[in-house]
PyMOL Python script that loads the backbone (N, CA, C, O; Angstrom):
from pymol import cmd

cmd.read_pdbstr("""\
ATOM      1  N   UNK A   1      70.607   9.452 139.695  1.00  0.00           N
ATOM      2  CA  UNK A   1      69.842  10.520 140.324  1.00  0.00           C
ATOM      3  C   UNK A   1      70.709  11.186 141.383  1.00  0.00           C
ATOM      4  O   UNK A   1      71.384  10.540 142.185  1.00  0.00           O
ATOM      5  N   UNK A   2      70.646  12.666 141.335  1.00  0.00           N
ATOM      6  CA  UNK A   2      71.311  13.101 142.260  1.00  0.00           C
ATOM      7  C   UNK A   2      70.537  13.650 143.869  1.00  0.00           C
ATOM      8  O   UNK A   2      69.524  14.328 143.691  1.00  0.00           O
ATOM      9  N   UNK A   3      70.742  13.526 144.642  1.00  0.00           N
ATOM     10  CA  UNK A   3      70.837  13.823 146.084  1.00  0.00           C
ATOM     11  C   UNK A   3      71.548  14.629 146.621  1.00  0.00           C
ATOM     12  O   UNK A   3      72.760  14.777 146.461  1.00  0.00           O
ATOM     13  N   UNK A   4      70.637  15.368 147.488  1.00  0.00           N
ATOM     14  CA  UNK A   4      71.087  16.809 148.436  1.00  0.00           C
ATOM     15  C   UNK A   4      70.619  16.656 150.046  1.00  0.00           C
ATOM     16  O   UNK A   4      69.415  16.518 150.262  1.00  0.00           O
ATOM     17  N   UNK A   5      71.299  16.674 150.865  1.00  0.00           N
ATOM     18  CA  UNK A   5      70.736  16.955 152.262  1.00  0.00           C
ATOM     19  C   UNK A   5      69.565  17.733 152.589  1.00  0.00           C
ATOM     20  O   UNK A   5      68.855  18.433 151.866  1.00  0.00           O
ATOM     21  N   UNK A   6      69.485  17.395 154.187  1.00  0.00           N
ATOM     22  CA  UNK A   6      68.028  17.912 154.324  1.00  0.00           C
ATOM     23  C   UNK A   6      68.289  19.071 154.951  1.00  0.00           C
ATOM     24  O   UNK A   6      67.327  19.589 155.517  1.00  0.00           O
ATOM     25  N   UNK A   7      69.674  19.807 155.026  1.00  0.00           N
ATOM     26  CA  UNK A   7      69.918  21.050 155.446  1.00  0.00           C
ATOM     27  C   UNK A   7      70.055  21.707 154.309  1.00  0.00           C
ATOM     28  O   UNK A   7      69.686  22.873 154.450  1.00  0.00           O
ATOM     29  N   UNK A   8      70.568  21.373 152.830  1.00  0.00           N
ATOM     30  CA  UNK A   8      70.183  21.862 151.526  1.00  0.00           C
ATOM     31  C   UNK A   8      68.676  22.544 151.361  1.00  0.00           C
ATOM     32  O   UNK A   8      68.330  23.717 151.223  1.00  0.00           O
ATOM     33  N   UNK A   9      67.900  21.250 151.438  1.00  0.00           N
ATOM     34  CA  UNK A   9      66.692  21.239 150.851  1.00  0.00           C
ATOM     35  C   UNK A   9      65.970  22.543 151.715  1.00  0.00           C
ATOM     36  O   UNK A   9      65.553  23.532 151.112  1.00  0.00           O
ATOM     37  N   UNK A  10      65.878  22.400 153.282  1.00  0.00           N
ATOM     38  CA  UNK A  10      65.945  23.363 153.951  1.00  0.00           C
ATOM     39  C   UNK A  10      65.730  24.648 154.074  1.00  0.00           C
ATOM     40  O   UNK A  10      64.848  25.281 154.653  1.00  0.00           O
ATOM     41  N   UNK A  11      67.012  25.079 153.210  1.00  0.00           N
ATOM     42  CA  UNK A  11      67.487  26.146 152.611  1.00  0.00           C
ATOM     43  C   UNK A  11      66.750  26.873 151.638  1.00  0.00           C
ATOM     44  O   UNK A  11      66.258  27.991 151.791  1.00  0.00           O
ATOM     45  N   UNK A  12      66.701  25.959 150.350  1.00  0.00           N
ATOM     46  CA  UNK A  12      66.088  26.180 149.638  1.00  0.00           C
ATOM     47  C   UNK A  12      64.335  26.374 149.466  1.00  0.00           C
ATOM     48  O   UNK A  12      63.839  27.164 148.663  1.00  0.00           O
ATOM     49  N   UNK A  13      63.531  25.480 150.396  1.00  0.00           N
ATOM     50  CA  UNK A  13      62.418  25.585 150.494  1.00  0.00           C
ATOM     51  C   UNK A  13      61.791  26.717 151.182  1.00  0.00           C
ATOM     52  O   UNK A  13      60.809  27.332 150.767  1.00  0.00           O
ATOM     53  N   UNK A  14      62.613  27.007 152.569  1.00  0.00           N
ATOM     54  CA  UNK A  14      62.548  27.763 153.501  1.00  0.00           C
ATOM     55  C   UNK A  14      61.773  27.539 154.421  1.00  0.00           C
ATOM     56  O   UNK A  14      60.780  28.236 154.630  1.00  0.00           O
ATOM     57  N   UNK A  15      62.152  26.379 155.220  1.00  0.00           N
ATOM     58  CA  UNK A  15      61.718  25.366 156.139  1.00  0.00           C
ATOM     59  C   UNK A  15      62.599  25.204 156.427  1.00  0.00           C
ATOM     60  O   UNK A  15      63.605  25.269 155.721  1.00  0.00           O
ATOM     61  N   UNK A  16      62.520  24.818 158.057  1.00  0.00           N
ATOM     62  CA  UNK A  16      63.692  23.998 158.756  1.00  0.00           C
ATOM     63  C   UNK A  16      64.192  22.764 158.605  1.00  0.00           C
ATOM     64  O   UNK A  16      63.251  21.971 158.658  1.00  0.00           O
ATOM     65  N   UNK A  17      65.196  22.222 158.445  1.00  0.00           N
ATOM     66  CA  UNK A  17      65.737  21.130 158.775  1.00  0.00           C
ATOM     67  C   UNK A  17      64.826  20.250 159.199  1.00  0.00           C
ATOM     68  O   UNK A  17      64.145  19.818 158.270  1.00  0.00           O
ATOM     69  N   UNK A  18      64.508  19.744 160.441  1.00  0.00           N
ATOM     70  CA  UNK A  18      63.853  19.360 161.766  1.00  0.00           C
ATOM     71  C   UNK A  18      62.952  19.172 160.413  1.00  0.00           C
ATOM     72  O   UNK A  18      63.357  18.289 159.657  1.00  0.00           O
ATOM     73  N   UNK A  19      61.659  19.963 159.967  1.00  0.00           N
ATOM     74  CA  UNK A  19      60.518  19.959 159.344  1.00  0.00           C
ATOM     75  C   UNK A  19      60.926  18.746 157.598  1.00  0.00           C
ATOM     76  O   UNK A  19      60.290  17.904 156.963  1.00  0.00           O
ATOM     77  N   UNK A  20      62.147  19.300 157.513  1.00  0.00           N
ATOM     78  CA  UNK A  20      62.402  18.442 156.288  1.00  0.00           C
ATOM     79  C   UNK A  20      62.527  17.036 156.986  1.00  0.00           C
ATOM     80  O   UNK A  20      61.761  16.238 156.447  1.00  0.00           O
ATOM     81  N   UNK A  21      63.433  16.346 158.270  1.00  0.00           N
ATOM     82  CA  UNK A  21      63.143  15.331 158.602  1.00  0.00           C
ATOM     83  C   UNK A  21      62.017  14.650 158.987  1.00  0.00           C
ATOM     84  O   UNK A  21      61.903  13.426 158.916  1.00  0.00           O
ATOM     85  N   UNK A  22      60.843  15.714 159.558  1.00  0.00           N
ATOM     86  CA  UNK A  22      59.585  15.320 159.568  1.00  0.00           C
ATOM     87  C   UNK A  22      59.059  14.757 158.259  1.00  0.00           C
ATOM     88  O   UNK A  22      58.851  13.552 158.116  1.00  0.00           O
ATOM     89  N   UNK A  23      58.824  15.773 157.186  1.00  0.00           N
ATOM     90  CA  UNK A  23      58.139  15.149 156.305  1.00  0.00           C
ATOM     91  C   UNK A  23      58.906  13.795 155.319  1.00  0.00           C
ATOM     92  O   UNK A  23      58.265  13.091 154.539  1.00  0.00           O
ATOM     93  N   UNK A  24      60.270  13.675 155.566  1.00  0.00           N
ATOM     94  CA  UNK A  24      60.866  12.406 154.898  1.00  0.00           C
ATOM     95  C   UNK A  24      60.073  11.504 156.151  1.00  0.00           C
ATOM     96  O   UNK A  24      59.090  10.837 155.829  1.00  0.00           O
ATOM     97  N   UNK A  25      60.456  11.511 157.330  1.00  0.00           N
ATOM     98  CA  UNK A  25      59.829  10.105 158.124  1.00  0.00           C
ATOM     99  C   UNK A  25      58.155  10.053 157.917  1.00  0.00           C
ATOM    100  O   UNK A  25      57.642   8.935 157.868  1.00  0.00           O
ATOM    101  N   UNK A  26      57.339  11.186 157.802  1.00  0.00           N
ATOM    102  CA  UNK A  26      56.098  10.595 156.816  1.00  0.00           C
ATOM    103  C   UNK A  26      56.035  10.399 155.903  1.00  0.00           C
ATOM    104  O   UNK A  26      54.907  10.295 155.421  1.00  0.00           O
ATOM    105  N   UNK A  27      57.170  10.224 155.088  1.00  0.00           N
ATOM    106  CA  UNK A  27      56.821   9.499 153.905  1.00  0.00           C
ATOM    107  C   UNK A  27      56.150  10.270 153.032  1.00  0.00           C
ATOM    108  O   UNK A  27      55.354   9.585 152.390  1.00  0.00           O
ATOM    109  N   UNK A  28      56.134  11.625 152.682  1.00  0.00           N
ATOM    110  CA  UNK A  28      55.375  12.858 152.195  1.00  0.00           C
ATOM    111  C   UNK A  28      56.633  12.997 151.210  1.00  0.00           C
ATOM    112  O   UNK A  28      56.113  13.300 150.136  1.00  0.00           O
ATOM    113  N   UNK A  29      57.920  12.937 151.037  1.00  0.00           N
ATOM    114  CA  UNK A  29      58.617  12.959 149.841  1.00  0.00           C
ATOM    115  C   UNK A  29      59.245  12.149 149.240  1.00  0.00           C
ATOM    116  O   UNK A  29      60.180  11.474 149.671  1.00  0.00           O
ATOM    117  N   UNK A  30      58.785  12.147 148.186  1.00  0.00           N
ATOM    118  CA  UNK A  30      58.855  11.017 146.756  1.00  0.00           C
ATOM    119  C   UNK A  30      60.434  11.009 147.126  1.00  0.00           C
ATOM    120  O   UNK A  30      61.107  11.988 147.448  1.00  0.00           O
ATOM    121  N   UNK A  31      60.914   9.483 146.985  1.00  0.00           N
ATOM    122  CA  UNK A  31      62.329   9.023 146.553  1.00  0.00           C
ATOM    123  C   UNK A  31      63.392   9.711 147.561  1.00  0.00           C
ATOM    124  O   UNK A  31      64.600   9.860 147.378  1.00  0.00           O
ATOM    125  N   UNK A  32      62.281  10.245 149.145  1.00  0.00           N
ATOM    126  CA  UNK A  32      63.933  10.223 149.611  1.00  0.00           C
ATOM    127  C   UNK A  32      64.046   9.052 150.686  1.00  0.00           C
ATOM    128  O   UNK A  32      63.169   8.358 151.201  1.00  0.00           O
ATOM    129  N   UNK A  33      65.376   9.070 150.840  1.00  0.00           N
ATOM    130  CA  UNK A  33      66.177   7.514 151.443  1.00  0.00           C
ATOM    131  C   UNK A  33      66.974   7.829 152.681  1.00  0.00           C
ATOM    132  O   UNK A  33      67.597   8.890 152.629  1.00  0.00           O
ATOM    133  N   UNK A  34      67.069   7.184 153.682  1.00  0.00           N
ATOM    134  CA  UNK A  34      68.128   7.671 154.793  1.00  0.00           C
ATOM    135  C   UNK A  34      68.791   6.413 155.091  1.00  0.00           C
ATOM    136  O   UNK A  34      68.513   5.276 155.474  1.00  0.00           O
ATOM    137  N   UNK A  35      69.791   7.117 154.747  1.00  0.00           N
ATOM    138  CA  UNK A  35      71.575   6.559 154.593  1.00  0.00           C
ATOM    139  C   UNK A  35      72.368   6.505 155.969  1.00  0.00           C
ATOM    140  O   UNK A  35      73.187   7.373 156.271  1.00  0.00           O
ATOM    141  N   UNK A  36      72.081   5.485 156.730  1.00  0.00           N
ATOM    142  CA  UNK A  36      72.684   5.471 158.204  1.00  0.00           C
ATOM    143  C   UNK A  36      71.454   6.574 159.328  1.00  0.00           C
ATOM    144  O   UNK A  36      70.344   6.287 159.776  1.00  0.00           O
ATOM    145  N   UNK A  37      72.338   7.929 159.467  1.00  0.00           N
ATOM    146  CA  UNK A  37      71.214   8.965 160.196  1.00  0.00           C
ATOM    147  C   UNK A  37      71.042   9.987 159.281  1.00  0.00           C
ATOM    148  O   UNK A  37      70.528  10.982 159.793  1.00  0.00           O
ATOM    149  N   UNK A  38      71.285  10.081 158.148  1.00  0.00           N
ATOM    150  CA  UNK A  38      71.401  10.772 157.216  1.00  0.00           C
ATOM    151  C   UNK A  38      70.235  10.395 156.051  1.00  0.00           C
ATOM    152  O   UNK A  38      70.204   9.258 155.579  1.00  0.00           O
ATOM    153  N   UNK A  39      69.222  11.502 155.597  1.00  0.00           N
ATOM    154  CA  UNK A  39      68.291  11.612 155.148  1.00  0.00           C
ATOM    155  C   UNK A  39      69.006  12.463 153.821  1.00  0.00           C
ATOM    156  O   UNK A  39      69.716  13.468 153.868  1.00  0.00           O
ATOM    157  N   UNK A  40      68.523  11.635 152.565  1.00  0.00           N
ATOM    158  CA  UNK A  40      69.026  12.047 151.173  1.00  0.00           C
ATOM    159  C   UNK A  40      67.942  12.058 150.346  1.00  0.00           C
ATOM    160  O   UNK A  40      67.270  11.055 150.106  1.00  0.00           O
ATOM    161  N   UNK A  41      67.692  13.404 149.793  1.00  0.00           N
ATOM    162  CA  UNK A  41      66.369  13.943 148.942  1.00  0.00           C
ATOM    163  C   UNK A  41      66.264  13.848 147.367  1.00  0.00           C
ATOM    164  O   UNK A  41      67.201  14.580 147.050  1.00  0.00           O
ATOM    165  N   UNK A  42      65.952  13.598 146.701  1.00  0.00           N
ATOM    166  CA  UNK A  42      65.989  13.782 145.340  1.00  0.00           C
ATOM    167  C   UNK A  42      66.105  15.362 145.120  1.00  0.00           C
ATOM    168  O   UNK A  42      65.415  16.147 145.771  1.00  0.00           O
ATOM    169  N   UNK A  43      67.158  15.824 144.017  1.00  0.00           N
ATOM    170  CA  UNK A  43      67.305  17.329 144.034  1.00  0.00           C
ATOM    171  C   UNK A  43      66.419  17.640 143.267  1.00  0.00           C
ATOM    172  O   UNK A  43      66.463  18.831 142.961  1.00  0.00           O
ATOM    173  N   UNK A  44      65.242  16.804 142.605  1.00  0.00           N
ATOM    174  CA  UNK A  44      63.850  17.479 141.768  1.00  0.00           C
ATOM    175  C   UNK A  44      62.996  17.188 142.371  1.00  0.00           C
ATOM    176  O   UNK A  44      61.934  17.059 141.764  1.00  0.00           O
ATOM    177  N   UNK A  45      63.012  16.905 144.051  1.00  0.00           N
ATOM    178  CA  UNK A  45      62.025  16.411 144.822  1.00  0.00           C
ATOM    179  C   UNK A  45      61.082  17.901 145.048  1.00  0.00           C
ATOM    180  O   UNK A  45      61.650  18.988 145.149  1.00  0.00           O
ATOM    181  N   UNK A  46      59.866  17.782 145.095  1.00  0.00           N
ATOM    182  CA  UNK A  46      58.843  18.763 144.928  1.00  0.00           C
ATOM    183  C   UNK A  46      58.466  19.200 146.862  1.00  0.00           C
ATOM    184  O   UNK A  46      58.141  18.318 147.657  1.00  0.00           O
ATOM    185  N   UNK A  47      58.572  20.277 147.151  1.00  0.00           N
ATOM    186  CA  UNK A  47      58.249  20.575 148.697  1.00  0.00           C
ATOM    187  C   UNK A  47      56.509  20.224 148.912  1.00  0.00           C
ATOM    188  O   UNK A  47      55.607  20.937 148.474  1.00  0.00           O
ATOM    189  N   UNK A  48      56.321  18.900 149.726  1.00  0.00           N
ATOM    190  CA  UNK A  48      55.049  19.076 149.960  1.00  0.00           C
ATOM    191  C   UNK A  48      54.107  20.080 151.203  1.00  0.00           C
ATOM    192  O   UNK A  48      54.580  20.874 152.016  1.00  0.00           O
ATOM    193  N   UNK A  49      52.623  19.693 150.982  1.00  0.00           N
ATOM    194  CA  UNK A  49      52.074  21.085 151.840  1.00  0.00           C
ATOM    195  C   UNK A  49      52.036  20.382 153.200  1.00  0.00           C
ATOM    196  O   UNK A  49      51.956  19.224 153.610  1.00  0.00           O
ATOM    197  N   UNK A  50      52.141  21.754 153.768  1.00  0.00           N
ATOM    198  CA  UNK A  50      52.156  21.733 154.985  1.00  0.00           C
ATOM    199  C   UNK A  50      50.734  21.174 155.805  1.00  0.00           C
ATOM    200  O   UNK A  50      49.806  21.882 156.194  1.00  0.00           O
ATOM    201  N   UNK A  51      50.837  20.030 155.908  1.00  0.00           N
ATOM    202  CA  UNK A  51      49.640  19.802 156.977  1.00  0.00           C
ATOM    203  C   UNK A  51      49.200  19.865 157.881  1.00  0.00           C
ATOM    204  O   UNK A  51      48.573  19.004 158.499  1.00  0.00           O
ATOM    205  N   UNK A  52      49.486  21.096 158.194  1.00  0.00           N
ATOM    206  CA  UNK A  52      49.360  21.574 159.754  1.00  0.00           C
ATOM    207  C   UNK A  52      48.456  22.712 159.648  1.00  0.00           C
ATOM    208  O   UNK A  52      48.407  23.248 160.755  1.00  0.00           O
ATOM    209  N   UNK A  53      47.759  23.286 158.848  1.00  0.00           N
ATOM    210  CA  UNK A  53      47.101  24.499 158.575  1.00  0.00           C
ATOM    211  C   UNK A  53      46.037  23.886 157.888  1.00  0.00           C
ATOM    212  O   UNK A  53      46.189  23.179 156.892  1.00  0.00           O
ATOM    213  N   UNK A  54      44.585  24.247 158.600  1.00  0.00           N
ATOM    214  CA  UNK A  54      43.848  24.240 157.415  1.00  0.00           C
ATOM    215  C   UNK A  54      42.939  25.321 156.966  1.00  0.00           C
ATOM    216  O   UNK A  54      42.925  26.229 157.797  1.00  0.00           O
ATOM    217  N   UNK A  55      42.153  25.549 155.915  1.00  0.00           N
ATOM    218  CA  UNK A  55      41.034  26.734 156.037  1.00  0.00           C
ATOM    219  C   UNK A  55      40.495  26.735 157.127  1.00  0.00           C
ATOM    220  O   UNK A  55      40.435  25.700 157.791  1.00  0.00           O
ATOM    221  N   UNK A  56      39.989  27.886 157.550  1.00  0.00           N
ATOM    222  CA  UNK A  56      39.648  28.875 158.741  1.00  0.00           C
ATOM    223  C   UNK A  56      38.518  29.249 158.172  1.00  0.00           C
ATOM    224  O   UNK A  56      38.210  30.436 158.276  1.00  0.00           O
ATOM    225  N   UNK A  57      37.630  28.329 157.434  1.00  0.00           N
ATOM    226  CA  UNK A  57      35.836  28.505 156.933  1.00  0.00           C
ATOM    227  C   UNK A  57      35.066  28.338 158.414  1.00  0.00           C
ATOM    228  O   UNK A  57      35.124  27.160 158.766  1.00  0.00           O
ATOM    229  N   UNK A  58      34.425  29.112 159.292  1.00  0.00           N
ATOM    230  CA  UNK A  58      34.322  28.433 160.053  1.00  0.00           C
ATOM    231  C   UNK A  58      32.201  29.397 159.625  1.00  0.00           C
ATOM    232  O   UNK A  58      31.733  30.431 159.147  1.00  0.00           O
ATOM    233  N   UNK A  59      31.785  28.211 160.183  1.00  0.00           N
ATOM    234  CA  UNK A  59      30.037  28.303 160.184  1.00  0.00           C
ATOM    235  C   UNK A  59      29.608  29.438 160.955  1.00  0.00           C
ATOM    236  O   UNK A  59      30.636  29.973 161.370  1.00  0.00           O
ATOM    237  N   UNK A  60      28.605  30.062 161.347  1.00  0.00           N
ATOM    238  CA  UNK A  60      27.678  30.748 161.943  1.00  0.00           C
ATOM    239  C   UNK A  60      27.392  29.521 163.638  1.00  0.00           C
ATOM    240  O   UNK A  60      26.752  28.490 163.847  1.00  0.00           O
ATOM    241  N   UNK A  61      28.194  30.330 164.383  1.00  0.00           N
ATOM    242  CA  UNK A  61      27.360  29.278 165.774  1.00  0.00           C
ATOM    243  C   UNK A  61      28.393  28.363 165.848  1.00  0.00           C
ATOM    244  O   UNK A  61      28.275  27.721 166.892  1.00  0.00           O
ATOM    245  N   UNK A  62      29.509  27.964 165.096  1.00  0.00           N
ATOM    246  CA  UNK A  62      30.670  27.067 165.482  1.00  0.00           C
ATOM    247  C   UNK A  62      31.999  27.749 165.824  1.00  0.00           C
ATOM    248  O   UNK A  62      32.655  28.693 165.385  1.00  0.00           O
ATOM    249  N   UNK A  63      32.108  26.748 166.910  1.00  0.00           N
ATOM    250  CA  UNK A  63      33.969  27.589 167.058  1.00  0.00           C
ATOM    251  C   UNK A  63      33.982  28.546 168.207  1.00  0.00           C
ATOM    252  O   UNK A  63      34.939  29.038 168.804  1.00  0.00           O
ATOM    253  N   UNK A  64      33.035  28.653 168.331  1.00  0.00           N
ATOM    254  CA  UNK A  64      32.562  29.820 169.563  1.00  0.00           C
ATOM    255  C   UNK A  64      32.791  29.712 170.873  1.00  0.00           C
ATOM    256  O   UNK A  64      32.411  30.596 171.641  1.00  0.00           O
TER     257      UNK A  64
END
""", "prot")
cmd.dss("prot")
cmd.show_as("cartoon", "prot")
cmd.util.cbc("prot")
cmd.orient("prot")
C-alpha cells in the first residue's frame, strides 16, 4: 500500500495540514499510521466530514 503525507493529502483535499493531523489523531481516517512525528495516509484514503458544522434547522422559539 502506498502512502502520502499529510501536507499531500492537504493539498489535495483542500484542507489544511493542521486539520489533516487533527482528523488522523481522531482516528476519523482509515489506515493512517504515524511514523516517529510523521503522519502517513493511505493514498485511497477517503476525506472524512467535517464535524464541526451542523444543520442550521433551527425550531420556532429556539435559538433566540
Amino acid at each position: 500500500m502506498d502512502y502520502i503525507t499529510t501536507k499531500e493529502v492537504a493539498k489535495n483535499w483542500g484542507i489544511t495540514d493542521r486539520m489533516v493531523v487533527y482528523h488522523c489523531s481522531a482516528g476519523r481516517i482509515k489506515g493512517a499510521k504515524k511514523m516517529g512525528n510523521t503522519w502517513l495516509i493511505p493514498v485511497d484514503a477517503e476525506k472524512p466530514d467535517d464535524g464541526r458544522y451542523r444543520s442550521s434547522k433551527v425550531k420556532d422559539g429556539e435559538n433566540k
